[in-house]
C-alpha positions in Angstrom: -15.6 31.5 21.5 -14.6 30.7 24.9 -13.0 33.8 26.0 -11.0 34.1 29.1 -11.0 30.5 29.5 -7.9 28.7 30.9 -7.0 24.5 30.3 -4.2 24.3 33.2 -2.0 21.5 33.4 -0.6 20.6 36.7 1.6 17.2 35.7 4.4 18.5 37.9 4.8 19.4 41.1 5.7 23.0 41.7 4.8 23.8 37.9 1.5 25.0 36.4 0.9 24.8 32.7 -1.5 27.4 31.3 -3.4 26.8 27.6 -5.6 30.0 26.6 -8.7 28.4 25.0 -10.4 30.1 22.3 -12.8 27.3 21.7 -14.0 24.5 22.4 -14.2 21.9 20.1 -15.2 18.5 21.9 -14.9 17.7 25.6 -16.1 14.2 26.8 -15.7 12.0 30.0 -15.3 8.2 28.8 -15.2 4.9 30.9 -11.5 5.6 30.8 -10.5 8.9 30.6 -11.4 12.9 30.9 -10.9 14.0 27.5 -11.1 17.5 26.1 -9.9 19.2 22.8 -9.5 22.8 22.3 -8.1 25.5 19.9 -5.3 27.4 21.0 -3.5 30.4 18.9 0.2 29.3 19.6 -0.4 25.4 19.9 -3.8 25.0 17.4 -5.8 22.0 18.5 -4.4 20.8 22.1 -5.9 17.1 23.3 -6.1 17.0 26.9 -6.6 13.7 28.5 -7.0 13.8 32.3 -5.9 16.8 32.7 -2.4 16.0 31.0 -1.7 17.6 27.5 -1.2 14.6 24.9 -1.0 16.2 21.4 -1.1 19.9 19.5 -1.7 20.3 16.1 1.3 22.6 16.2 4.2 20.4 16.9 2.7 16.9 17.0 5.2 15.8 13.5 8.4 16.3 16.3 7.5 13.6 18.4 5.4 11.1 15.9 8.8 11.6 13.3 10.8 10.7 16.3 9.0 7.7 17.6 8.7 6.2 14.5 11.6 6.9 11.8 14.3 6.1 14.2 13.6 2.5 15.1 12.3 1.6 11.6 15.3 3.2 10.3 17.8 2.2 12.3 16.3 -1.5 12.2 16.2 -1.5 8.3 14.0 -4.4 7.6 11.1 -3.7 9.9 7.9 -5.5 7.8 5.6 -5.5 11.1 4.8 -2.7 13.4 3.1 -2.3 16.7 1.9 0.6 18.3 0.8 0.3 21.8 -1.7 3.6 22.4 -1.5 6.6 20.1 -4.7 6.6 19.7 -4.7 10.0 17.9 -2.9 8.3 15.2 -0.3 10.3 14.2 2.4 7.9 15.0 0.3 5.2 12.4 0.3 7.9 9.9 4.4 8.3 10.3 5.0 4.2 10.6 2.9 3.7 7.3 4.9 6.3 5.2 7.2 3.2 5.4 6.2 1.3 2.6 8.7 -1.1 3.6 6.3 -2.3 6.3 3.8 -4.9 5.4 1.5 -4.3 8.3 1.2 -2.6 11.4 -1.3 -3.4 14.4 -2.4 -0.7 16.7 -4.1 -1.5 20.3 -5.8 1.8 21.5 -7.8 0.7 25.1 -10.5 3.4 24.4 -12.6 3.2 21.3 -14.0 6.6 21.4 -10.2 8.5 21.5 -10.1 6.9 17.7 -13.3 8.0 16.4 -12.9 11.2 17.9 -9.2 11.9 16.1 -10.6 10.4 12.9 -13.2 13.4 13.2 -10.6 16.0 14.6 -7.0 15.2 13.7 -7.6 14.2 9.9 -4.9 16.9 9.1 -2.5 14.5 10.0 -3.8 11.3 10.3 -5.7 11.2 7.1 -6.1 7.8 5.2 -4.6 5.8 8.3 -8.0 3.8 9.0 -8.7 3.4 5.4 -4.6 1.6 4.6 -4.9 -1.8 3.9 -1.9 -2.5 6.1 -3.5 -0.8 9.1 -5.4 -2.8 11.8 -6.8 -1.4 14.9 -7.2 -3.9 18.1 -9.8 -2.2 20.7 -8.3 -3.6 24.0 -6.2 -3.3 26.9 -2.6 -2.8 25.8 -1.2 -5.6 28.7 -3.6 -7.9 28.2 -2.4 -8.0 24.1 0.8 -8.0 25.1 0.8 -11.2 27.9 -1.3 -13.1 25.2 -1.1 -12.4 21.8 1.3 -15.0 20.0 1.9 -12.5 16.6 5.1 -11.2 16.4 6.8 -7.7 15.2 9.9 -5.9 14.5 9.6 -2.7 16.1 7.3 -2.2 19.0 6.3 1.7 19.8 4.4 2.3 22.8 2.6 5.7 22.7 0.9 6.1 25.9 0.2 8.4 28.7 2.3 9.2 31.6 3.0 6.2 34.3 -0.6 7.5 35.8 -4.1 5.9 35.9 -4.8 3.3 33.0 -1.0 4.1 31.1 0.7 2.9 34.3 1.0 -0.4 33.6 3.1 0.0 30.2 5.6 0.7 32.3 5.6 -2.5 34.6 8.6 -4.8 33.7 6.1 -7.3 33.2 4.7 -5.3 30.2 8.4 -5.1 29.0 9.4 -8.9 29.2 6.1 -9.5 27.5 7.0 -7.0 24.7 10.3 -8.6 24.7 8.7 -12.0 23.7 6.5 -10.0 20.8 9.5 -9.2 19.3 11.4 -10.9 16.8 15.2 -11.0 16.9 16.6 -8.2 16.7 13.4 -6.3 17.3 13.9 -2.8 18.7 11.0 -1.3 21.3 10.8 2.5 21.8 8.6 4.0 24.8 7.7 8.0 25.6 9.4 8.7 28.7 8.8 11.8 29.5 10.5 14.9 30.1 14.2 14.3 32.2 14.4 17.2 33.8 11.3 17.1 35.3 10.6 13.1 35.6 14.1 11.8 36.3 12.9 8.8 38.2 10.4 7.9 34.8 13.4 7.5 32.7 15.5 5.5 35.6 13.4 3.2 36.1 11.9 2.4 33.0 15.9 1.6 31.8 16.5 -0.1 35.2 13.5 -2.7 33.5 15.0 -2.6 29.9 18.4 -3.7 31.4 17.0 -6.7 33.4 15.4 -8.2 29.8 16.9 -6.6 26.8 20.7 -6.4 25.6 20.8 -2.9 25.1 18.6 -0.4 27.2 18.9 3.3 26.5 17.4 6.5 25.0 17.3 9.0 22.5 15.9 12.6 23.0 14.0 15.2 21.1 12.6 18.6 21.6 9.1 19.1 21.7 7.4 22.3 22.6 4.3 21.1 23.9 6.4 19.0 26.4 7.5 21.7 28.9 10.7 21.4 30.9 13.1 21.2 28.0 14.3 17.6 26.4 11.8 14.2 26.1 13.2 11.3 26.4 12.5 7.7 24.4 13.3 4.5 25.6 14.8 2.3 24.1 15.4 -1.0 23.8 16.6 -4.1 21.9 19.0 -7.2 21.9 20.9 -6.1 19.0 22.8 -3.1 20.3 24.7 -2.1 17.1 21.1 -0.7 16.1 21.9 2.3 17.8 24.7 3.3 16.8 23.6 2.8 12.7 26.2 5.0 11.0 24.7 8.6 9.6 25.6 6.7 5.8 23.7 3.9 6.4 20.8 6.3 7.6 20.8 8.7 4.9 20.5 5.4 2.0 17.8 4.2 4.3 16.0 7.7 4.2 16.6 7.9 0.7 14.9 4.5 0.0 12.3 5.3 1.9 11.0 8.6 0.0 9.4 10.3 3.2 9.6 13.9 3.2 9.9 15.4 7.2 9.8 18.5 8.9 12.1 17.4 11.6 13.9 14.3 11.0 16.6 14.1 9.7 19.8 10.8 9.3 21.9 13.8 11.1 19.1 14.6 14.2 18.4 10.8 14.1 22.3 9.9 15.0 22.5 12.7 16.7 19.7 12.2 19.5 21.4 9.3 20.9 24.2 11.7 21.9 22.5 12.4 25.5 23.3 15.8 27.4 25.0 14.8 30.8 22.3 14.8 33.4 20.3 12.7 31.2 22.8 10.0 30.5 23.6 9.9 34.6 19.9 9.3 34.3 19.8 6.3 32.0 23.2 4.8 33.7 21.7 5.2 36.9 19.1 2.8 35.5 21.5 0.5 34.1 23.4 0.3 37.4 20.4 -0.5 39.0 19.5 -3.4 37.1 
């Protein structure tokens, strides 16, 4: 037990973040990143990576449901997947529900964030690594992305916030280069972080989006673990009637699909694109800037 003990995250200025620990489970400083995992009684297992809270056992199907149902969803024939990141692998558990998609490629930068979910987080990412469909690239997410010549449907990028090794998937350059991964029609959805509190993350990443894609945007969901109220997930792709999918077409696609959620839903799905108004100004503000 680790009683009296404190994790405090300090992402925002003016705001302090405080985790009660009642254990410790694993705590490690890699070639990349601080990394620490702890129990908590409200959140259960929190992974801290530099100091920044990435994932609780608690809430972790919001944001992995999110990130992956809507853009395979709304795209509709999605065979190949790519996740930038994530290397807890949640998101690769949600993506391969889809039986729909033939494969999906993951490139995590740090080996040892993988073998240490595969050990911690098997409640739910359990059977990813063993999938047949599943391939995990060790490498930097950029340097995939300027010169790999395979090509996807969806493209999810699951990384940290725009500091340290993360910042550069959110460099335009990153974007045009995702934008030449994708096939036509292809749809890319990013973490953007929380509006209210990182207005200027969500403005610029759409500012890039409308300099290379069609159709630049976001969708929101709520996420406990995320203070400060709404996240936002970019979004981005040259067809622009994937957004707007009606909640009928949705709802066959779900059916199809078989995957039972705890928070998605064809409803929340259509629904999250409807943006409260300080957020929109946000993502126009981006699109104005462009």
């Amino acid at each position: 037990m680790s009683e009296g003990l404190n994790f405090n995250e300090t992402l925002y200025p003016g705001v302090q973040v405080s985790y009660s620990c009642d254990q410790i489970l694993y705590q490690e400083k890699t070639e990349h990143q601080d990394l620490v995992l702890f129990t908590n009684p409200v959140f259960g297992k929190v992974l801290m990576l530099d100091g920044i809270t990435q994932v609780t056992t608690a809430d972790e199907f919001i944001y992995h449901e999110m990130m992956s149902h809507v853009p395979i969803l709304a795209h509709g024939a999605a065979k190949n997947v790519l996740i930038v990141g994530g290397g807890d692998c949640g998101l690769a558990e949600e993506v391969l529900k889809h039986k729909s998609v033939e494969k999906l490629v993951q490139v995590e930068i740090d080996a040892s964030v993988v073998d240490f979910s595969r050990e911690h987080f098997g409640d739910f990412n359990s059977g990813v690594l063993d999938d047949e469909r599943f391939e995990l690239v060790i490498a930097d997410g950029m340097k995939f992305a300027a010169e790999t010549e395979r090509r996807f449907d969806v493209v999810i990028v699951d990384s940290t916030d725009p500091h340290g090794p993360g910042a550069v998937l959110f460099s335009e350059e990153f974007y045009r280069n995702v934008h030449r991964m994708l096939t036509p029609g292809g749809v890319l959805v990013t973490q953007n972080g929380v509006p209210f509190l990182q207005k200027q993350e969500l403005v610029t990443s759409v500012e890039r989006f409308s300099r290379i894609f069609a159709d630049a945007a976001a969708y929101i969901a709520a996420i406990p673990t995320y203070f400060g109220g709404h996240m936002a997930l970019g979004w981005a792709s040259d067809n622009p009637e994937l957004r707007n999918q009606a909640v009928s077409v949705l709802e066959e696609r779900f059916k199809a699909a078989g995957i039972v959620t705890r928070y998605y839903t064809p409803d929340v799905h259509a629904a999250a694109f409807a943006l409260p108004r300080f957020i929109l100004d946000a993502v126009e503000e981006g699109r104005a800037k462009a």
